[in-house]
C-alpha positions in Angstrom: 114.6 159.2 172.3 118.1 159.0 172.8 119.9 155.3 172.4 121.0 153.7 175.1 124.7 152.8 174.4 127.2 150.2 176.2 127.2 146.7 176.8 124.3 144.0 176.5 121.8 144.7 178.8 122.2 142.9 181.9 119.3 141.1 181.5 119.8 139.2 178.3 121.9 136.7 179.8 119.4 136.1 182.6 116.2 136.2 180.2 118.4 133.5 178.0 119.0 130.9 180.8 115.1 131.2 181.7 113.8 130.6 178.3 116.3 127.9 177.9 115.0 126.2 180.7 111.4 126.5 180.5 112.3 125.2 176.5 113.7 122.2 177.1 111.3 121.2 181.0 108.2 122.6 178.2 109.4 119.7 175.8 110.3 116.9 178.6 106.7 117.1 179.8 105.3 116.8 175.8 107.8 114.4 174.5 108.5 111.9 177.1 106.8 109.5 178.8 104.8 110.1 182.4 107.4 107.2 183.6 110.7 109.4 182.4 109.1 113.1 183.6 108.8 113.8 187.0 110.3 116.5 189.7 113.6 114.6 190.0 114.3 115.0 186.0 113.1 118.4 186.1 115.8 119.5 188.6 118.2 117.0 187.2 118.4 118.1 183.8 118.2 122.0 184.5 121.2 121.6 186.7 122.6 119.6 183.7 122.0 122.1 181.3 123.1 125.0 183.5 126.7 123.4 184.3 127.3 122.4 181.0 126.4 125.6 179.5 129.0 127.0 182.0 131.9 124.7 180.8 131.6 125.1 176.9 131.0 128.6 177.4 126.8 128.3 175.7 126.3 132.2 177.1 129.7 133.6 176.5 128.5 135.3 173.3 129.7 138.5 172.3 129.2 141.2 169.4 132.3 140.0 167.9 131.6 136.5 168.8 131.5 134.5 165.2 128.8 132.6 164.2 130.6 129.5 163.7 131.6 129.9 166.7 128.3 129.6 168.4 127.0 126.6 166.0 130.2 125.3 167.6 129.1 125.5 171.2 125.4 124.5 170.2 126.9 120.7 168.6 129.1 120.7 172.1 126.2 121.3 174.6 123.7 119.4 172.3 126.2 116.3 172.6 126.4 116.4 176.3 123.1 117.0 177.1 122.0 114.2 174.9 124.8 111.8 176.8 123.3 112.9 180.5 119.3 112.2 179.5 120.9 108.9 178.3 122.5 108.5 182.0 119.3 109.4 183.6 117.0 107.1 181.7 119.5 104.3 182.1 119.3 104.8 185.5 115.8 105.5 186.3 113.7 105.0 183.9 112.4 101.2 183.3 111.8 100.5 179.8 112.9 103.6 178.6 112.8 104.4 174.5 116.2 105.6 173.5 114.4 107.0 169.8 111.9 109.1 172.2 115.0 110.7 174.5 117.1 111.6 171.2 114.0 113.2 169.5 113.5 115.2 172.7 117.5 116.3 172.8 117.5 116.9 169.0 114.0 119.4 169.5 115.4 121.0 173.0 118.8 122.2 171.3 117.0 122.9 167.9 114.5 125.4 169.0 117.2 126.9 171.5 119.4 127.1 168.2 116.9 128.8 166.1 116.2 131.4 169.2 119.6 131.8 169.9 120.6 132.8 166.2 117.6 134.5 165.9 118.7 136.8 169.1 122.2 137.0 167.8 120.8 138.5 164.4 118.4 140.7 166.0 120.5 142.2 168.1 123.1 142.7 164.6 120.5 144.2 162.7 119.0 146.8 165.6 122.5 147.8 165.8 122.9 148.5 162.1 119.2 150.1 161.5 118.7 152.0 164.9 122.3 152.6 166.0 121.6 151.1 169.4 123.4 148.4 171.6 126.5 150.1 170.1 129.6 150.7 172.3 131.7 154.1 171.3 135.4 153.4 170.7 138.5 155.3 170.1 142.0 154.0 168.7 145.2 155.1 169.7 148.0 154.9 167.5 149.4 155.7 163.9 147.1 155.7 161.3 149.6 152.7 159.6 148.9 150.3 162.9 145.1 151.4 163.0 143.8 151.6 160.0 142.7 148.0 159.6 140.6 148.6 162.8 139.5 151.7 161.8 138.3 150.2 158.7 136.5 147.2 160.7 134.7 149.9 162.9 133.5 151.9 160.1 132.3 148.9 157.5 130.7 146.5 160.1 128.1 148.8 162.1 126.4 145.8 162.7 129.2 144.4 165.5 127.8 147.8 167.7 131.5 149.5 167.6 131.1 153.4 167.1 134.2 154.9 166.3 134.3 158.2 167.6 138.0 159.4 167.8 141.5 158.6 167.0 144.6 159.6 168.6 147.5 159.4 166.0 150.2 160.3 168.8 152.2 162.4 166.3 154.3 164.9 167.7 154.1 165.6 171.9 152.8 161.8 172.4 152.5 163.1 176.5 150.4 165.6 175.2 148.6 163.8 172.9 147.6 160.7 175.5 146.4 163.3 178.3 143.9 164.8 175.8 143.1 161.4 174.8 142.3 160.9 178.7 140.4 164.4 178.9 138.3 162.8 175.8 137.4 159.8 176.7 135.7 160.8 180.6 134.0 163.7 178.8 132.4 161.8 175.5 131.9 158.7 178.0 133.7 156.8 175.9 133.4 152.7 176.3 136.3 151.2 174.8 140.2 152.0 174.1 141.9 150.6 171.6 145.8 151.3 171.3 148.4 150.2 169.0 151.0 148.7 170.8 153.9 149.4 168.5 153.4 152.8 169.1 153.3 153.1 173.0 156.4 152.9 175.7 155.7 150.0 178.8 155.4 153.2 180.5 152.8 154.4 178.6 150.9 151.3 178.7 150.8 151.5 182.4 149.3 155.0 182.1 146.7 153.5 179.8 146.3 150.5 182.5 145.8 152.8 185.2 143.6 155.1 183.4 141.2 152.7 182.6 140.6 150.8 186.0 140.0 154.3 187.3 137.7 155.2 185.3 136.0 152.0 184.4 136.9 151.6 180.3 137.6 148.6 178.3 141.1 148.5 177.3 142.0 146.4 174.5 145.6 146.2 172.6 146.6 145.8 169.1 149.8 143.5 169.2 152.9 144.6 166.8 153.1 144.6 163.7 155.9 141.9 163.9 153.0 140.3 165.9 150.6 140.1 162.5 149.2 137.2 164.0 146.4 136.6 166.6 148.0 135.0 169.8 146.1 132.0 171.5 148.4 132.1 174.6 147.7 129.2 177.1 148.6 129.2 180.7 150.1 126.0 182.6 150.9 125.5 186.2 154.0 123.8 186.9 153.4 123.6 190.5 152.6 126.6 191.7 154.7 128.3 188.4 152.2 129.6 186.1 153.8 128.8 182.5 152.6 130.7 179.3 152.9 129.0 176.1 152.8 131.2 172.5 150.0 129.0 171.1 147.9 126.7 172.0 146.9 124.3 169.2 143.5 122.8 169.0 145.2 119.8 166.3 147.7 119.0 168.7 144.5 117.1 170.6 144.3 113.4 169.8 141.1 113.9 170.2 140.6 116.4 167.5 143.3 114.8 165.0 140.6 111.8 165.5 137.7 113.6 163.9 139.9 115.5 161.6 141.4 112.6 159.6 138.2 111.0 160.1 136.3 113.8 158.1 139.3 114.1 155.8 139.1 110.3 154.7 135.2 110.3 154.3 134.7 113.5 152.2 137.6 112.2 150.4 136.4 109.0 149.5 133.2 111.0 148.4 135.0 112.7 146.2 137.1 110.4 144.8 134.4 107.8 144.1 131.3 110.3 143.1 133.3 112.8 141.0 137.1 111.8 139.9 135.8 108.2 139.3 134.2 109.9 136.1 135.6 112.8 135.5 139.6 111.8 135.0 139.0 109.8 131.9 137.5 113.1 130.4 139.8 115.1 131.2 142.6 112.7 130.3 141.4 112.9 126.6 140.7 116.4 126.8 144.4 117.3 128.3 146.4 114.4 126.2 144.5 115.8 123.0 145.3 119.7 123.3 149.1 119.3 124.1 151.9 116.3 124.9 152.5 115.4 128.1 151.0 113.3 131.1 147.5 113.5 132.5 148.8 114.8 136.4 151.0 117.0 137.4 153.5 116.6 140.3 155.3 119.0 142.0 157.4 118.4 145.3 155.8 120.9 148.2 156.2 121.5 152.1 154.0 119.9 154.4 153.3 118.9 158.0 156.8 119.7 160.1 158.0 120.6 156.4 158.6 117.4 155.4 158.3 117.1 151.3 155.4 115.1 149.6 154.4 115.2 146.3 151.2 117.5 145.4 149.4 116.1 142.7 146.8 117.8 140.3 145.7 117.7 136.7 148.3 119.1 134.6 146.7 123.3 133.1 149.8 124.0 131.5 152.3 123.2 128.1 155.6 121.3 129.6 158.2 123.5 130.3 161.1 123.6 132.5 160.5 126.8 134.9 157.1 125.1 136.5 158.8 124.5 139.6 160.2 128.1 139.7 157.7 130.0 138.7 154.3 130.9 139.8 151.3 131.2 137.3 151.0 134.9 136.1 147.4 136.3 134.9 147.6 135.8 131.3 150.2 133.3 131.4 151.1 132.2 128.0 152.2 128.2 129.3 148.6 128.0 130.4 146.5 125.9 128.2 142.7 126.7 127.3 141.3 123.1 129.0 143.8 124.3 131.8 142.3 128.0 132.4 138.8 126.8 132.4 140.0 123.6 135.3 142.3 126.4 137.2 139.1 129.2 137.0 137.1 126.9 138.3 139.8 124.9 140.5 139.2 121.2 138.9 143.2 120.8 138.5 142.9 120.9 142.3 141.0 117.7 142.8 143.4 115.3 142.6 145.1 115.9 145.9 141.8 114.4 147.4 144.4 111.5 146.6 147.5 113.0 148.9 144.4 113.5 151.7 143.4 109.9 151.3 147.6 109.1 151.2 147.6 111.7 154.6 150.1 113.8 153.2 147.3 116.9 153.3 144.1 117.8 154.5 140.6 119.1 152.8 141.5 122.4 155.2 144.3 123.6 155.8 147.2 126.7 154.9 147.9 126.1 151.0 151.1 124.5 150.5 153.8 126.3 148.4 156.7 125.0 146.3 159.8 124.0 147.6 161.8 127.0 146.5 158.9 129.4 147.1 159.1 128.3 151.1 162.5 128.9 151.6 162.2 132.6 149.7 159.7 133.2 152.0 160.4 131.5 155.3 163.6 134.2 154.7 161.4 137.1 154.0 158.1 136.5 156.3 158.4 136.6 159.9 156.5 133.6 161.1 156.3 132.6 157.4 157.5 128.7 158.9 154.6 128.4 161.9 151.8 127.2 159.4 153.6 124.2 159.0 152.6 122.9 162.5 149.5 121.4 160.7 149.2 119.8 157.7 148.7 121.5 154.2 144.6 122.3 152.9 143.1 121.9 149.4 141.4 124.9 150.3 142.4 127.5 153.4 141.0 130.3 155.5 143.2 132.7 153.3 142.2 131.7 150.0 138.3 132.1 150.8 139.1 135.8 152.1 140.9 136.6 148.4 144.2 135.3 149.2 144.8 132.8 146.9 147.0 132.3 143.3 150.0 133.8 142.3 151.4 136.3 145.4 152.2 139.9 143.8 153.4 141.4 146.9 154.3 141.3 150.6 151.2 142.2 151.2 149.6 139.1 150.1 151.8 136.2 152.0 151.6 138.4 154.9 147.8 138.0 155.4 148.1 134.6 153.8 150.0 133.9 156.5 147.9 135.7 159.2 144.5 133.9 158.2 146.8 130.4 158.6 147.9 131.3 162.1 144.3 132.3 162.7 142.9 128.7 161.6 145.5 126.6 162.5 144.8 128.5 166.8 140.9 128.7 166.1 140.4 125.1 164.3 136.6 123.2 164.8 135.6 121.0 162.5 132.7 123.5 162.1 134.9 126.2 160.6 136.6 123.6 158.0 132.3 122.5 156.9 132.7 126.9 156.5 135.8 127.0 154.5 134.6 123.9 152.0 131.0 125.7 151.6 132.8 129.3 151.3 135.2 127.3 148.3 132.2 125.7 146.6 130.5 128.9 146.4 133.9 131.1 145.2 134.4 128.1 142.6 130.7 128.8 141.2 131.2 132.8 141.3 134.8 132.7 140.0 137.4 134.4 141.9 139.3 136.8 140.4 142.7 135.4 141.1 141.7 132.4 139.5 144.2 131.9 136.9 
């Protein structure tokens, strides 16, 4: 039997609303009272259900869709569904019990939850076992600007991407991109992706063109100068449609609101259930195996690059380069208690004090030293743009194995791009990812740990 390939199938998305609805109307007539369920609820909160799954997006749930991403629509429908039962049995409902309409809320989005995921998975793991639901691709471009996508392709065959092709455009590029053409109608190819660094406006146009003919996907990979991922966001002034580079979830109130608020509760948990025990051990520990004072405190760049001071327990012998010089592998100034606190990332824990102080956050891009920044900010393009929110204990980059001392480019390049990426993509769901991600690199031991 040969696999059908493509996007979902038209019907999941239909099949999804059903069962949603018949979920949470099966529920309503078990859970509540006769006096609360009756036609007019019925219609009222499947219309309720259906327009706010249309404004947060509940459907709009791809391949590459993350699954943070999805527990983050499932709290934002959840919490406005659970608001409009409240409405409606304010309203209507004499007598009504507020414990019974949360337990039915809390049940309706739980068991769409678990069917959802369990959908999402499915549909992952039929992709990687049975090679169907997959979608066949091919890049265009050098192998340099592709080869992080090609990678991607090749290593994740649960996302449903079949790489079939790739067009390096070496040599006759005219040549090159009409045999590209020529392959993609006959191999019905699905998706195109091209480089854009490699490709003339004109030639974009031909790619443009080419694909609206012919019904492909067409998807870009920005610049290299463009490392980051842009989350443009359109205005209207008037009738002017204005684009801004970035739109940043933190600028919200709203979401500064239930950052802070999580900041200055997890670090108060912190602060009272582990460092209200653990710094007199260590200071004995640290005072005992060299001279010198229990913390260590080093000026670094935060928010809008303003300077705070960072604080942590001190890992290393005084010296006089500290501020100049990152920590090596093997680095003789470290001190044994001070490997062990920096393997494990102890020394770290007293900037729960500069959260408290709101000079930081729990998540956020890592801060660097003073002189650091300004070597960088010189050397990395958009090296300065992570300072639009405030510095992390922990970050995005240093839970995918960029953390520690930075050996090359390389390194404070993607540092940099996972930064951008959190600081355009932030929910208070991703940072709960990040801490759990930390935790569980803290108990494994990362190798740049030192």
């Amino acid at each position: 039997m040969k696999n059908k390939t493509g996007r979902y199938s038209g019907y999941i998305r239909p099949f999804s609303y059903a069962l949603d609805l018949m979920i949470i109307n099966l529920l309503s007539y078990l859970m509540l009272s006769s006096a609360f369920f009756s036609l007019y609820f019925i219609v009222f909160i499947s219309l309720s259900w259906i327009i706010i799954a249309i404004n947060v997006g509940f459907y709009e749930v791809y391949r590459f869709t993350k699954v943070v991403a999805i527990l983050n629509k499932i709290v934002r429908q959840f919490a406005l569904f659970t608001l409009l039962c409240y409405a409606f049995s304010g309203f209507y409902v004499k007598n009504s019990d507020s414990q019974a309409t949360l337990q039915y809320t809390v049940a309706a989005i739980g068991s769409i939850a678990v069917l959802k995921l369990f959908i999402y998975y499915f549909l992952r793991k039929y992709r990687s076992l049975f090679g169907g639901n997959f979608r066949k691709v091919v890049l265009v471009g050098s192998e340099k600007n592709t080869a992080q996508l090609a990678e991607f392709f090749n290593e994740n065959p649960d996302y449903g991407y079949k790489l079939v092709q790739s067009f390096a455009l070496e040599g006759d590029k005219k040549a090159q991109i009409e045999a590209c053409f020529s392959f993609v109608t006959k191999e019905q190819i699905d998706e195109i992706y091209c480089s854009m660094a490699d490709l003339t406006n004109y030639q974009i146009d031909n790619f443009i063109d080419f694909s609206d003919n012919n019904l492909k996907i067409l998807k870009f990979l920005p610049d290299n100068k463009e490392f980051f991922a842009r989350n443009l966001k359109l205005d209207y002034y008037g009738y002017i449609p204005i684009v801004s580079l970035r739109n940043i979830p933190l600028d919200d109130t709203i979401n500064q609101v239930i950052k802070r608020t999580f900041d200055v509760v997890f670090s108060l948990i912190i602060i009272v259930g582990v460092l209200f025990w653990l710094i007199p051990i260590l200071a004995v520990v640290i005072k005992l195996e060299s001279k010198g004072p229990v913390f260590f405190r080093q000026k670094r760049n935060g928010l809008n690059y303003h300077e705070f001071n960072c604080y942590k327990f001190r890992s290393m012998t005084l010296n006089e380069i500290a501020d100049l010089e990152q920590v090596s592998k093997n680095d003789p100034r470290i001190t044994k208690t001070g490997r062990f606190m920096r393997k494990t990332s102890i020394d770290e824990l007293p900037q729960f004090f500069n959260v408290l102080l709101g000079d930081m956050s729990v998540v956020g891009p890592r801060p660097h030293m003073v002189s650091h920044t300004e070597m960088y900010a010189k050397r990395i393009d958009k090296f300065m743009v992570r300072h639009f929110i405030k510095p992390g204990i922990t970050g995005l980059a240093q839970t995918n194995g960029f953390r520690g001392e930075v050996e090359n480019d390389k390194d404070i390049i993607y540092r940099v791009k996972y930064d951008i990426f959190y600081m355009e993509n932030w929910s208070i769901l991703l940072d709960v990812k990040i801490i759990f991600m930390t935790l569980v690199n803290a108990i494994k031991g990362d190798i740049k740990a030192y």
